[in-house]
C-alpha positions in Angstrom: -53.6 212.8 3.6 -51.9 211.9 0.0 -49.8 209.0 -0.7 -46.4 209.4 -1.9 -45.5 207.2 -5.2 -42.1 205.3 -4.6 -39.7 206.0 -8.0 -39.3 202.2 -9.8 -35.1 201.1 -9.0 -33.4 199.2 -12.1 -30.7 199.6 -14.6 -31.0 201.9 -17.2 -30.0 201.2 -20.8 -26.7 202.2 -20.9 -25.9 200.8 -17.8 -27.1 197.2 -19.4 -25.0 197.4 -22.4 -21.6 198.3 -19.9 -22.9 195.6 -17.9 -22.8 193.3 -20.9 -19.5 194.7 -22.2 -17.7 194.1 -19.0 -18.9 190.4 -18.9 -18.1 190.1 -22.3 -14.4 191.0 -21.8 -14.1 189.2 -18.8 -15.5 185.8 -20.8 -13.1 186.6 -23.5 -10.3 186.2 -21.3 -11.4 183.9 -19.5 -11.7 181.7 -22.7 -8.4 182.9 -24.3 -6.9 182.2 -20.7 -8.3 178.4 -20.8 -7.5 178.4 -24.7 -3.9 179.0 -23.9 -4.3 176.8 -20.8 -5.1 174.1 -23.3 -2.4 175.0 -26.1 0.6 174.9 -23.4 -1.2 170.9 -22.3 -1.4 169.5 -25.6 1.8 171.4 -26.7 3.7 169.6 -24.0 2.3 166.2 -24.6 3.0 166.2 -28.0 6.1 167.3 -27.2 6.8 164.6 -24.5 5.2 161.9 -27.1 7.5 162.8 -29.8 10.5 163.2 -27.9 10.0 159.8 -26.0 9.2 158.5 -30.1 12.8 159.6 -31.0 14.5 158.7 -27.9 13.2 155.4 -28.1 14.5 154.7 -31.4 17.5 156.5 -30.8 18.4 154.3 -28.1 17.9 151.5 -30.3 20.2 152.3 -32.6 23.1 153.7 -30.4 22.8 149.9 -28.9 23.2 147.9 -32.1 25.9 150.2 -32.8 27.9 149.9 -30.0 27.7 145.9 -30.5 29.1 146.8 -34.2 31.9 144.1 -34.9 31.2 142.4 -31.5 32.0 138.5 -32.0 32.9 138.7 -36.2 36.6 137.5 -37.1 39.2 140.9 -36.3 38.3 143.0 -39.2 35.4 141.4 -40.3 34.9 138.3 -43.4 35.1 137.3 -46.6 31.6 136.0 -48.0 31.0 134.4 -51.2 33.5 135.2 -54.3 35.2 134.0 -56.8 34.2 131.4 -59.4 30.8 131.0 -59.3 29.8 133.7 -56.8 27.3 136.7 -57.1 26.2 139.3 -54.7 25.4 138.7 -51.2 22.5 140.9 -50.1 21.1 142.2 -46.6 17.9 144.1 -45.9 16.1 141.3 -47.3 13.1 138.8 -46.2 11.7 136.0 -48.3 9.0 138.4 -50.2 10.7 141.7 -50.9 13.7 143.6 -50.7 13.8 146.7 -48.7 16.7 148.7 -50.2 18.0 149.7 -53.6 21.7 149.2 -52.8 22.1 146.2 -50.4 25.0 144.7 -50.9 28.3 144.1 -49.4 31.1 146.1 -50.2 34.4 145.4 -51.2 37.1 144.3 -48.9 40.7 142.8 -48.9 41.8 139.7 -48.6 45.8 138.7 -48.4 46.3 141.8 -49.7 43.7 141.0 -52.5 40.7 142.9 -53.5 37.2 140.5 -53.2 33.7 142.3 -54.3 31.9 140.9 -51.2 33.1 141.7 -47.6 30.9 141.7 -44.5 31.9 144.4 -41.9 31.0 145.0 -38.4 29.5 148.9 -39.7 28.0 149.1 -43.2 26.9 153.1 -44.3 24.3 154.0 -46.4 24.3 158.0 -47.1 21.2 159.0 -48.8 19.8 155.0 -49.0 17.4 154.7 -46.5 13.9 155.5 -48.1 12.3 151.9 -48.5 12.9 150.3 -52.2 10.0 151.3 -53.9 8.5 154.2 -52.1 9.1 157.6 -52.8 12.5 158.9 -52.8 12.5 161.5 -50.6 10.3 162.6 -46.8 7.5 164.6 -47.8 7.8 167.1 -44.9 11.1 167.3 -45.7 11.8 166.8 -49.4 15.1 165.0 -48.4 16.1 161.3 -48.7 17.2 159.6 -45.1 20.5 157.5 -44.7 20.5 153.6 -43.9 23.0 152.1 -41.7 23.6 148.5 -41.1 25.1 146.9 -38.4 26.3 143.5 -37.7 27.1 141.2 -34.2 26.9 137.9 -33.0 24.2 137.1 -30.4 25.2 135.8 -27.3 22.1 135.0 -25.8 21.2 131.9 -27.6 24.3 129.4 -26.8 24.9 128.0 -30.4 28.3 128.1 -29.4 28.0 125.4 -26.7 26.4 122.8 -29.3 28.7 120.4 -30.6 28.4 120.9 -34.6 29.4 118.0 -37.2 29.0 118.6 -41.2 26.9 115.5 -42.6 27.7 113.9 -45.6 28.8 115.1 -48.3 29.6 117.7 -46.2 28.8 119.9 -49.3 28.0 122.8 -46.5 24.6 122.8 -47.4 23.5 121.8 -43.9 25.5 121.6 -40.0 24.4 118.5 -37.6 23.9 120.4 -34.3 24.0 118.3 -30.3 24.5 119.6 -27.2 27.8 119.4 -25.6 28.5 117.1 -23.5 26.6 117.1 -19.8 24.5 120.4 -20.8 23.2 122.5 -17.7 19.4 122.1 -16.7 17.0 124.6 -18.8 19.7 124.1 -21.6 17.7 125.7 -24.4 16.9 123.4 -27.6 17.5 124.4 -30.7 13.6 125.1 -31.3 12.5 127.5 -28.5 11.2 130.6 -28.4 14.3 132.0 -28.6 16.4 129.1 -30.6 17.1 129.6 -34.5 14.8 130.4 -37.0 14.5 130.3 -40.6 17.0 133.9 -41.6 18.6 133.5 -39.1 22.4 133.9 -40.0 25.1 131.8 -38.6 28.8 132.0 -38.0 31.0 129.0 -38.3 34.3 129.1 -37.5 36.8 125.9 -37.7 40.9 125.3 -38.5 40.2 126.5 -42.2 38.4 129.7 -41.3 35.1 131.5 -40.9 31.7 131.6 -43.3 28.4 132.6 -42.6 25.0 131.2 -44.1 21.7 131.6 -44.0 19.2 129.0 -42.5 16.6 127.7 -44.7 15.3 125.1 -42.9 15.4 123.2 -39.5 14.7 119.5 -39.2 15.3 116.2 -37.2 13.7 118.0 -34.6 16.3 120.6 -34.1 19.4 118.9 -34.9 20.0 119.7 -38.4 20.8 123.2 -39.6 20.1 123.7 -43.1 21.9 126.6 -45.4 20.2 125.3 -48.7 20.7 127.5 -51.9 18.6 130.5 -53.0 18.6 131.4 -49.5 16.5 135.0 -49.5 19.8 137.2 -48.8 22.1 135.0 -51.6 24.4 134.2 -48.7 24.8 130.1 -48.7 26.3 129.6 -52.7 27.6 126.4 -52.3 29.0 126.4 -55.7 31.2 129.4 -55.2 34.5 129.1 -55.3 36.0 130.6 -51.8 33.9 132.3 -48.9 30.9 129.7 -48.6 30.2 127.4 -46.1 31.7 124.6 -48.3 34.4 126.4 -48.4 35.8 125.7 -44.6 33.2 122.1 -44.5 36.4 120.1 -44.1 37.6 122.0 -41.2 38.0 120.6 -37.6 36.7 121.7 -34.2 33.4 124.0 -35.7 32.2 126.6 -33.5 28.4 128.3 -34.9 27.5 131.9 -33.3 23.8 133.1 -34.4 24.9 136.9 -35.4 22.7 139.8 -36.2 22.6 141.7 -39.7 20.6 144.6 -38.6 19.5 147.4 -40.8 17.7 150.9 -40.0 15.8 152.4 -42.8 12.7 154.6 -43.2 9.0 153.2 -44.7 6.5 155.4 -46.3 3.4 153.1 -45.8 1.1 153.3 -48.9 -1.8 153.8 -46.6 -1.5 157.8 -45.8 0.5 156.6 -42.6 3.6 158.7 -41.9 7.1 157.5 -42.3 8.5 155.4 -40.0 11.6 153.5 -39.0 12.0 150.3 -39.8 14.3 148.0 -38.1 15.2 144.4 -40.4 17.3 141.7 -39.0 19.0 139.5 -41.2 16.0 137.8 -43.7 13.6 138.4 -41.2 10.4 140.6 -41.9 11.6 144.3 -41.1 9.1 145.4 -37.7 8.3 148.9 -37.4 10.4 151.2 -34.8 9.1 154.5 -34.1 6.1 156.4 -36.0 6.6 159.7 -38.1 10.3 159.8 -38.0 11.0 162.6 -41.1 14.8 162.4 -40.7 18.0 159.7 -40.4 21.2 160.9 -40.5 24.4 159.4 -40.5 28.2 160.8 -40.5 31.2 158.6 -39.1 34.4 159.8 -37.6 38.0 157.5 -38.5 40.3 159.9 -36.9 43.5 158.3 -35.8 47.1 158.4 -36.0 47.2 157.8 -39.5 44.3 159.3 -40.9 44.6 163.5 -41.7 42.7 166.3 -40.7 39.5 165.7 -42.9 38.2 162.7 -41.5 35.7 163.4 -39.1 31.4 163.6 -39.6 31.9 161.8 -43.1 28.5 160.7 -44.4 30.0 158.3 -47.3 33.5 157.0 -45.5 34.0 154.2 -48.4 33.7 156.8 -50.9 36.2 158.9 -49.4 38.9 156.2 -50.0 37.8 154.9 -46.2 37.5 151.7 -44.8 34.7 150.4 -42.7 37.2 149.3 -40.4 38.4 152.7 -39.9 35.2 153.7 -38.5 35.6 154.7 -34.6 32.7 156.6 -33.7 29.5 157.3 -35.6 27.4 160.1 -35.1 23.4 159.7 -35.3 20.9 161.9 -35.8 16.9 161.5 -35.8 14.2 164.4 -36.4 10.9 163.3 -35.8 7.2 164.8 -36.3 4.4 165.6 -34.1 1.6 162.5 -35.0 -1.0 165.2 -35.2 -1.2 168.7 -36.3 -2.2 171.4 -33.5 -3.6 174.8 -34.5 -3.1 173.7 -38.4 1.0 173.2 -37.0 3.2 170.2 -37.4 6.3 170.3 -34.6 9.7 168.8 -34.9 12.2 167.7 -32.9 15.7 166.4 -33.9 17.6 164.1 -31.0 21.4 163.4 -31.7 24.2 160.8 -30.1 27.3 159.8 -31.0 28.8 156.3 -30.1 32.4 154.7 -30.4 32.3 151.7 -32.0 34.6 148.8 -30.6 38.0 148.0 -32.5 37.4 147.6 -36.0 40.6 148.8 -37.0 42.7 145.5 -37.8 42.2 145.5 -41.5 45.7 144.5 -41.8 45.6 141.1 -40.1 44.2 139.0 -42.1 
């Protein structure tokens, strides 16, 4: 009796290489599914980052803008002039300054034209690219705007100390106490959060208002001193009207600590990307948000005097305007993804507009 061979099962050759092309299609889109899986998550998180960058800055500057004006003398002030006076400046700490054009513009005074005037809302079309970078956003090939702001601070209580100018009362330095019977936790002039040196303070007395600039603090907080060649050429005690000295023989002195806050855009020399910088009066600017490629400005002084062409105007005091026409301004930030994604940068422009309180009394002075 014969034995009967059994035929050998397997796959033949062609039925191999199909095998092998259907798994190869099936691991192509499986990979081009997780690929895309993995474009949409980073997509989205460098979307949320940005947008969270811009917001947050955004938010920043909508605030200090709605303050605009907030505790300043109706209409604003008169700072140095006259005899013996030069230029004010802000955006300015003790090494460097941080803008090409930073000073005041002019204002009026009794119906008189002075060169230095300090209003609640200062523009800056096409001036915000730090002083001695390059001119213009690289990604962009555009220059950004600068805008500066300015408000007293109410959180410190300056305006609760009791404030006496020493002899020669040159207004060179303010004596500074306590008023009388001062709550508990009453803070002292140096605290944490007490005045420091650029700090800028309002007095305001029977003759008027001035600001200066603290240089120096001594006698253990109780003397204020506004010394000349102050880093923002504010004090001047030899000008003529508008200083410190000016109003020094004045009676019942109030001092408010007030803000001077500028927005402009840095180009780090490092390969960093641009960023916004926010400067307060002669402090050190401190950096805002990271890779911000845009800063726009236009302002809106629309009112029952002003025509038809006076709204989303980038340079008001060139149009004939006065800062204290200014009732809303509209901002506008575009920022940049921090890293590029499939060789691609991404954008994102966030905008708000915010109405200023009244700085329309630039007749009652």
């Amino acid at each position: 009796m014969g034995v009967t061979a059994k035929k050998a099962a397997g796959f033949t050759l062609v039925e191999l290489l199909v095998a092998i092309a259907l798994g190869l299609i099936v691991l192509a889109a499986t990979t081009q599914l997780f690929k895309g899986g993995m474009d949409a998550t980073v997509l989205v998180s460098q979307q949320s980052d940005m947008q969270q960058n811009v917001r947050a800055a955004l938010n920043l500057i909508a605030k200090d803008v709605s303050m605009a004006g907030s505790g300043l003398p109706s209409g604003g002030l008169a700072l140095p002039n006259g005899a013996g006076s030069s230029s004010p400046l802000f955006a300015v700490d003790p090494n460097r300054a941080w803008l090409a054009n930073n000073t005041y513009p002019a204002g009026i005074v009794a119906g008189a034209p002075i060169p230095n005037y300090m209003y609640g809302v200062i523009p800056g079309p096409g001036n915000g690219m730090e002083l001695g970078g390059p001119g213009s956003i690289a990604a962009t090939g555009q220059p950004v705007d600068a805008i500066t702001v300015i408000y007293a601070d109410y959180s410190f209580p300056l305006n609760q100390y009791t404030v006496v100018f020493p002899p020669p009362a040159d207004g060179t330095a303010i004596n500074v106490t306590p008023s009388a019977a001062p709550p508990a936790g009453f803070p002292p002039i140096l605290s944490p959060t007490g005045i420091q040196v650029g700090d800028l303070i309002l007095l305001t007395n029977s003759l008027g208002s001035a600001v200066g600039e603290v240089t120096g603090i001594t006698n253990a907080g109780g003397t204020i001193q506004f010394s000349d060649a102050d880093s923002l050429n504010i004090n001047q005690s030899g000008a003529l009207k508008g200083n410190i000295k000016y109003i020094a023989a004045g009676a019942n002195t109030v001092a408010n600590r007030i803000w001077a806050i500028t927005y402009l855009v840095e180009v780090p020399n490092n390969g960093q990307p641009p960023r916004l910088m926010r400067q307060v009066s002669g402090q050190t600017p401190v950096p805002v948000s990271d890779n911000i490629i845009g800063l726009s400005f236009t302002y809106d002084l629309c009112d029952g005097t002003n025509g038809p062409n006076c709204s989303a105007i980038s340079d008001p005091i060139l149009k004939g305007y006065s800062p204290n026409q200014i009732n809303k301004v509209n901002i506008q930030i575009k920022g940049q993804s921090l890293l590029a994604y499939t060789k691609k940068l991404r954008s994102m422009v966030l905008g708000t507009s915010v109405s200023t309180r009244s700085l329309s009394f630039k007749d009652r002075y």
